[in-house]
N, C-alpha and C positions, 0 to 999 in steps of 0.2 A: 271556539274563540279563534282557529286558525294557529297561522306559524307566528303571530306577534303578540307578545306577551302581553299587549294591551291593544285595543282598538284604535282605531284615528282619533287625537283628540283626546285620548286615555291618559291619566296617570298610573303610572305604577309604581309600591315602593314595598321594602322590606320591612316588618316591623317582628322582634323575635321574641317577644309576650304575647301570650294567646291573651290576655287579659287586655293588655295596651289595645290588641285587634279589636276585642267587643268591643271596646268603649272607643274606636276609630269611627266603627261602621255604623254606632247608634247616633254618635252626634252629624255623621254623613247622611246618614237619613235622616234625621231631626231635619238638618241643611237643605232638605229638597236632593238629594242625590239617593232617591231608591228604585226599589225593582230591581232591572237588570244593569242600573247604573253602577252596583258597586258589588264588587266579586271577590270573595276571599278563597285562596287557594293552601290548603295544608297536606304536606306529606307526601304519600304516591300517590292517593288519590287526586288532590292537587295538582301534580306533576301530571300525572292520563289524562286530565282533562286540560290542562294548556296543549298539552303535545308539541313539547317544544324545538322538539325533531322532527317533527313532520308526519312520523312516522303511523298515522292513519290516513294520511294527505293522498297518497299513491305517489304517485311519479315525479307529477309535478310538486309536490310537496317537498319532496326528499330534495330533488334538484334548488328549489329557493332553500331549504336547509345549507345545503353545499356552496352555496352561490356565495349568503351571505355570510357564512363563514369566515371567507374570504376576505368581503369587503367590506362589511358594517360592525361595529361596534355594539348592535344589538347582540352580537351572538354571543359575545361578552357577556353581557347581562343576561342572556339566556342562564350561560352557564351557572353566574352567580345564582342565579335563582333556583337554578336546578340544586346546587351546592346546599343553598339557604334551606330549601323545602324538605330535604333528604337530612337536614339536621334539628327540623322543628319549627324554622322561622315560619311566619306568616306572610305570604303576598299578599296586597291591596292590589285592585284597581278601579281606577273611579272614572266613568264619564262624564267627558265636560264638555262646553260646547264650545272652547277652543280661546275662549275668550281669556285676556290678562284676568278679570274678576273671577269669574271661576277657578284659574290654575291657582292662582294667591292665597282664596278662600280654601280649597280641598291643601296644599301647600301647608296652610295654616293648621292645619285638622291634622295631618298626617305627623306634623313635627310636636305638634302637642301632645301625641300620643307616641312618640320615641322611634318615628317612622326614619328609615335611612335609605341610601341608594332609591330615590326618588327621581322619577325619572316621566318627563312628560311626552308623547310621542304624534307631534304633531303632522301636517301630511308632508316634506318632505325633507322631516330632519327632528332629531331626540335631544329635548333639551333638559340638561341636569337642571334638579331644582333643590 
């Protein structure tokens, strides 16, 4: 998946029921958002596979870790996530194809299902939803 917790055009949000999660990603899929449209991340495994540090990335990996550190507010949410998954939450992410209709509908799916820190990351800038 790279250094960003969600793809372009991804949503991502925390939901801290594994139960709340199934019944996320069934009606996401029901919705047309399956395959590799929708990704559930738990635990350490969870966390190895975001690699939210970079830290499979090499160099240049490590360096955008550092960078954005600094200056984006993603790293923030990195962290929360790292926090969340290392205590059992579930991460969601869903792709969308950037559109109001889509973010609104997955939006809509994810709060029905007690989704928080919802977060859409479009290409040049993250907007809370």
């Amino acid at each position: 998946m790279g250094l960003s917790a969600v793809p372009q055009n991804g949503i991502g949000a925390l939901i801290d029921d594994k139960s709340d999660a199934d019944g996320a990603v069934r009606v996401l899929r029901d919705a047309g958002y399956y395959g590799g449209g929708v990704s559930v991340f738990i635990g350490q495994e969870g966390l190895n596979r975001l690699d939210l540090k970079g830290e499979t990335h090499g160099v240049v990996g490590r360096v955008k870790h550092v960078v954005e550190s600094f200056f984006t507010e993603e790293r923030k949410f990195h962290d929360a996530i790292e926090s969340a998954l290392k205590e059992g939450t579930c991460y969601l992410t869903v792709q969308t194809d950037g559109s109001d209709e889509q973010k609104n509908a997955v939006q809509s799916i994810l709060k029905a299902h007690n989704a928080h820190e919802i977060r859409f990351f479009g290409s040049w800038a993250t907007e809370h939803l």
